[in-house]
Z-matrix of the N, CA and C atoms (Angstrom, degrees):
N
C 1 1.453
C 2 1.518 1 109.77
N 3 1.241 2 118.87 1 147.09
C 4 1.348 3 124.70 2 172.50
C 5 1.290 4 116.04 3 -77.34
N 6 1.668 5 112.64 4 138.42
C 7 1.286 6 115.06 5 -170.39
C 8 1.676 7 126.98 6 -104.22
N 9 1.108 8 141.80 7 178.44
C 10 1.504 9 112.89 8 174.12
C 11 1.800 10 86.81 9 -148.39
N 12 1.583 11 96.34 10 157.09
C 13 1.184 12 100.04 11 169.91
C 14 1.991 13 131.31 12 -122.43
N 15 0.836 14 142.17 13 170.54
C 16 1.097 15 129.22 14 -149.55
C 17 1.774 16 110.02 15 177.88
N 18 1.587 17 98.89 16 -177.59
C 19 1.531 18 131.75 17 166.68
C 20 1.537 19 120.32 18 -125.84
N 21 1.325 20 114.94 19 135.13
C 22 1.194 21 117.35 20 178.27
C 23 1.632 22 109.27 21 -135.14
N 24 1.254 23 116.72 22 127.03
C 25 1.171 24 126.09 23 -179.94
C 26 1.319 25 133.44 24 -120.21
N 27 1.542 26 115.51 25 134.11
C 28 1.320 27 122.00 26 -151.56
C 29 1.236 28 108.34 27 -111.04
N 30 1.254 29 145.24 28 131.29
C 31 1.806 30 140.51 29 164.24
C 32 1.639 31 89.38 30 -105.53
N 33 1.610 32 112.83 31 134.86
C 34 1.521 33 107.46 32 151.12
C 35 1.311 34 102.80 33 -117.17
N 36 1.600 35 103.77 34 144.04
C 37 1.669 36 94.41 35 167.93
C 38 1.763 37 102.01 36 -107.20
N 39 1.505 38 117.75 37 161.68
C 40 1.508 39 126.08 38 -150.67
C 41 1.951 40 110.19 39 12.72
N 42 1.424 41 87.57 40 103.73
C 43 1.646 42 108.80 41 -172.76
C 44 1.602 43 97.53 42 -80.43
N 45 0.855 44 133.81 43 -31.90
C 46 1.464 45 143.50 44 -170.77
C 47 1.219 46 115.48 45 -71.70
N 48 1.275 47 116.88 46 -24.15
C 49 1.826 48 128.87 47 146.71
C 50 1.344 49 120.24 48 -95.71
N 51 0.992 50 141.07 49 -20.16
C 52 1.756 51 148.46 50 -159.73
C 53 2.149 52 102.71 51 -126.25
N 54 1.173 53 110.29 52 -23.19
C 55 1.845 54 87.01 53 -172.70
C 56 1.551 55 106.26 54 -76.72
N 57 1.516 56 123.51 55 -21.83
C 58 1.559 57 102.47 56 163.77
C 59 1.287 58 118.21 57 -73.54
N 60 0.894 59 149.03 58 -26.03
C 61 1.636 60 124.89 59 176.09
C 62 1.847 61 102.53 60 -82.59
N 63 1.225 62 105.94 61 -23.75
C 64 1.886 63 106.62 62 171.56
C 65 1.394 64 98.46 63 -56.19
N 66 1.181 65 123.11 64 -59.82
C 67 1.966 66 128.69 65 -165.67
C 68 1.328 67 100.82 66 -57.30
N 69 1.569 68 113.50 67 -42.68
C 70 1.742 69 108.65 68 -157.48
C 71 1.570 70 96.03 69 -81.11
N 72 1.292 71 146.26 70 -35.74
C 73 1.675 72 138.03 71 171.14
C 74 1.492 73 91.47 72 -72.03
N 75 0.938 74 138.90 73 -39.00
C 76 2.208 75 120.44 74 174.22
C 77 1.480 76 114.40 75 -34.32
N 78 1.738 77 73.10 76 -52.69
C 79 2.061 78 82.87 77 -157.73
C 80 1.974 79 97.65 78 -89.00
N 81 1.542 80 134.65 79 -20.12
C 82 0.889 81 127.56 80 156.24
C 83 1.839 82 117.47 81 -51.94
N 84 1.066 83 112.40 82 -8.78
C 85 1.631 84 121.95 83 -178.07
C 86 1.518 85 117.83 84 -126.59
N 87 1.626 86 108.52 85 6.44
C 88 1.384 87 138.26 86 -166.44
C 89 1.834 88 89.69 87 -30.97
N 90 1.698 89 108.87 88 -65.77
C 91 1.320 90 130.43 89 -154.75
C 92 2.261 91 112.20 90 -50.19
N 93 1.665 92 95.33 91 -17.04
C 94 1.005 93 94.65 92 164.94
C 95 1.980 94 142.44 93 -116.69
N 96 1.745 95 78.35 94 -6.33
C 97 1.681 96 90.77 95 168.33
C 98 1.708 97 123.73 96 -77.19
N 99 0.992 98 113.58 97 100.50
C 100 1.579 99 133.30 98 169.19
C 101 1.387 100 112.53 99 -47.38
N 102 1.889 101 114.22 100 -37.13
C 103 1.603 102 104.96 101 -172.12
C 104 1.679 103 97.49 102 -168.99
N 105 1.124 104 122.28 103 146.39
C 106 1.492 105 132.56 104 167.62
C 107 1.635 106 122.27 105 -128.48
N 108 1.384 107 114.17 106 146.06
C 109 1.288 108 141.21 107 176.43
C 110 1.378 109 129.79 108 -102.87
N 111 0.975 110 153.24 109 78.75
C 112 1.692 111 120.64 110 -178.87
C 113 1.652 112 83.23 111 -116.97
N 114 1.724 113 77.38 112 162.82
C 115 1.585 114 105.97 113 -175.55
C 116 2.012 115 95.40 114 -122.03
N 117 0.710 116 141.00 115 144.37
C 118 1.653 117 128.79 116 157.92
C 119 1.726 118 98.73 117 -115.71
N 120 1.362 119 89.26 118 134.29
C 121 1.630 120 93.43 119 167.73
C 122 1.651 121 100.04 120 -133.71
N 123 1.629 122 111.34 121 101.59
C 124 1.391 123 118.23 122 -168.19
C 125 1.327 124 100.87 123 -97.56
N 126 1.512 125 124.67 124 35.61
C 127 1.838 126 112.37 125 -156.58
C 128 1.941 127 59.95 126 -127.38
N 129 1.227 128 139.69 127 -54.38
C 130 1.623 129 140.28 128 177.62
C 131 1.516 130 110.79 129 -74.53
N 132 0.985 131 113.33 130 22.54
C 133 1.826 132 105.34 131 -161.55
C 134 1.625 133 120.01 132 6.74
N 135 1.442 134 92.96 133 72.74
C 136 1.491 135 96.06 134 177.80
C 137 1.590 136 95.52 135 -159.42
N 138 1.308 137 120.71 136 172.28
C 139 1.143 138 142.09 137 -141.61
C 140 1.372 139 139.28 138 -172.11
N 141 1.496 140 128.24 139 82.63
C 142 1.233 141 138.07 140 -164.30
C 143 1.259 142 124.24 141 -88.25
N 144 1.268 143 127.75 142 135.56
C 145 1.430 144 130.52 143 -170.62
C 146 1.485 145 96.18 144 -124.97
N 147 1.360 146 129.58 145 175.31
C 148 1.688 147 139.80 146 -178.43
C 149 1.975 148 81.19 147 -169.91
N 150 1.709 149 92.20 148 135.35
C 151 1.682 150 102.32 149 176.53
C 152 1.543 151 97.06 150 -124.67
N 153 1.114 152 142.81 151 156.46
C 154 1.130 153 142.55 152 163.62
C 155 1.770 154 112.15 153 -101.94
N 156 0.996 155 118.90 154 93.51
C 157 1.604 156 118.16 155 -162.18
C 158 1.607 157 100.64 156 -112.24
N 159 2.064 158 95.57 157 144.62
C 160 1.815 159 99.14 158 163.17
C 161 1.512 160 79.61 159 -136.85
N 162 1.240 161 109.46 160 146.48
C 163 1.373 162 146.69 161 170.70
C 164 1.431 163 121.43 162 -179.52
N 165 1.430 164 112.51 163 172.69
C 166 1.576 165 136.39 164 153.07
C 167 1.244 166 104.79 165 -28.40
N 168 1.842 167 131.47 166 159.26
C 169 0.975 168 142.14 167 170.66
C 170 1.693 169 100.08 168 -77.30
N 171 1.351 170 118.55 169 -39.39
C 172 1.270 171 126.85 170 175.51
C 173 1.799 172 110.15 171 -48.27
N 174 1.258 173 86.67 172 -73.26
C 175 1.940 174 108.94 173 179.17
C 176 1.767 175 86.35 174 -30.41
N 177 1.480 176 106.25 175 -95.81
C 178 1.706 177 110.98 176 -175.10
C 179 1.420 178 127.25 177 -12.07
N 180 1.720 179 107.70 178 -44.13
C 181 1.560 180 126.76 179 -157.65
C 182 1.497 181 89.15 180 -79.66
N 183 1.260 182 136.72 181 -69.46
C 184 1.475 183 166.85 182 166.48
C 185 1.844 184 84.82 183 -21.88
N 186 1.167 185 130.59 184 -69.05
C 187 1.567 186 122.51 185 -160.87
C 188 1.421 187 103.98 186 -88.58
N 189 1.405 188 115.69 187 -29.55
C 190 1.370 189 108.54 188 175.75
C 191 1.888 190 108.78 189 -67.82
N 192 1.518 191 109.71 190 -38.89
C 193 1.449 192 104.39 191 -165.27
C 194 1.626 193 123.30 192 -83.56
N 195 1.342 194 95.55 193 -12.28
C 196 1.576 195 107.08 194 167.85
C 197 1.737 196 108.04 195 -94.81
N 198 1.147 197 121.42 196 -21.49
C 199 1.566 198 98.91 197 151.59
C 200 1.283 199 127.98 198 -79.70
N 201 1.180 200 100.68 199 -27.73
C 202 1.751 201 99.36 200 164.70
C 203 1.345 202 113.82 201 -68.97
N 204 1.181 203 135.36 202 1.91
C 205 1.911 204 116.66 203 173.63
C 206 1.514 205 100.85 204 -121.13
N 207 1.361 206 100.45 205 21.47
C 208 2.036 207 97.56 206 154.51
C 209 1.264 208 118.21 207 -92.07
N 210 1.025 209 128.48 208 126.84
C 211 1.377 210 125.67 209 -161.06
C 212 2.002 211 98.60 210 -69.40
N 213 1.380 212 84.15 211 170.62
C 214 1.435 213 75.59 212 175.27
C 215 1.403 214 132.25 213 76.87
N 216 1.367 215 127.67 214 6.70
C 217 1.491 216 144.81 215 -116.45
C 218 1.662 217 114.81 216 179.86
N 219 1.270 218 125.64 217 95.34
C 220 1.533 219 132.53 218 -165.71
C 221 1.512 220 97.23 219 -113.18
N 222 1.413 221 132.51 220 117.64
C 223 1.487 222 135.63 221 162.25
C 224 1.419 223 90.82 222 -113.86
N 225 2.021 224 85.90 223 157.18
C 226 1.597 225 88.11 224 -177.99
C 227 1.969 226 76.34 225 -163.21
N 228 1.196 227 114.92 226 117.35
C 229 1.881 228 122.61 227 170.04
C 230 1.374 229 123.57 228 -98.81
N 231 1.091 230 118.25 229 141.43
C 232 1.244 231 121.48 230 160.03
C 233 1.524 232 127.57 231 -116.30
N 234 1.360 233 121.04 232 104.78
C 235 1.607 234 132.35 233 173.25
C 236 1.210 235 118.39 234 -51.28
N 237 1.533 236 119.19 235 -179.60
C 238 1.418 237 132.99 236 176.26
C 239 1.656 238 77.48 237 -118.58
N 240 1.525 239 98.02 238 131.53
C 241 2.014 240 97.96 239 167.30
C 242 1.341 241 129.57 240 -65.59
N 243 1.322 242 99.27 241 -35.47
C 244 1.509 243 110.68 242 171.72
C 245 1.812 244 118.92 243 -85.48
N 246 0.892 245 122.81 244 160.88
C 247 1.487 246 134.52 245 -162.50
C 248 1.363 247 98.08 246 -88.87
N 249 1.522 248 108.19 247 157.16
C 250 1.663 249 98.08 248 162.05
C 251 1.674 250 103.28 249 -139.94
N 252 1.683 251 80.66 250 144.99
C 253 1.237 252 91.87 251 178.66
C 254 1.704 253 110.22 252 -130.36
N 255 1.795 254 92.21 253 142.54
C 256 1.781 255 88.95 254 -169.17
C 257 1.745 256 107.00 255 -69.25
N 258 1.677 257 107.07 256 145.35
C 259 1.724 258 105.98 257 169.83
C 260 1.171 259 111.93 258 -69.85
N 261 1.253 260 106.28 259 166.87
C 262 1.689 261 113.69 260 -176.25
C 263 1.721 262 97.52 261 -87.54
N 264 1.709 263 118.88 262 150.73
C 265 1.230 264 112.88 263 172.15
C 266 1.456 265 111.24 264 -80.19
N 267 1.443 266 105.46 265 152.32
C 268 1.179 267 103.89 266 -176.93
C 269 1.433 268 102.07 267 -125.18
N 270 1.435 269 140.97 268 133.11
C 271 1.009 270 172.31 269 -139.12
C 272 1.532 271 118.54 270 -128.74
């Protein structure tokens, strides 16, 4: 399957109830995050993460849509439009 690569970005509001079930869909999707960020800003009780992800449109849809039905919890991604596909080595 063709893969795409991207950013996905997380706002939590009160992290102190909501970042364990945020961590446990991360690391349930471990196989496609390339890189992570968080920022905590506990003076707003809120809490920003940035993932650097390549996967499936599926894979993406699947981690993006189960963080989106935690309450409390705003994702919003941005893709590469075009697909990627690895070159062949050349020798």
């Amino acid at each position: 399957m063709n893969r795409r690569i991207g950013v996905v970005g997380i706002v939590i509001e009160d992290p102190k109830n909501v970042s364990e079930k945020v961590n446990a869909v991360i690391s349930d999707h471990g196989g496609i995050v390339l890189g992570r960020m968080g920022i905590p800003k506990p003076e707003y009780h809120v809490g920003v993460v940035s993932l650097i992800i390549e996967g499936t449109t599926d894979e993406i849809g699947s981690l993006t849509g189960r963080l989106g039905n935690i309450p409390g919890v705003t994702v919003k991604s941005a893709l590469t439009a075009k697909t990627l596909r690895k070159e062949a080595d050349h020798d």
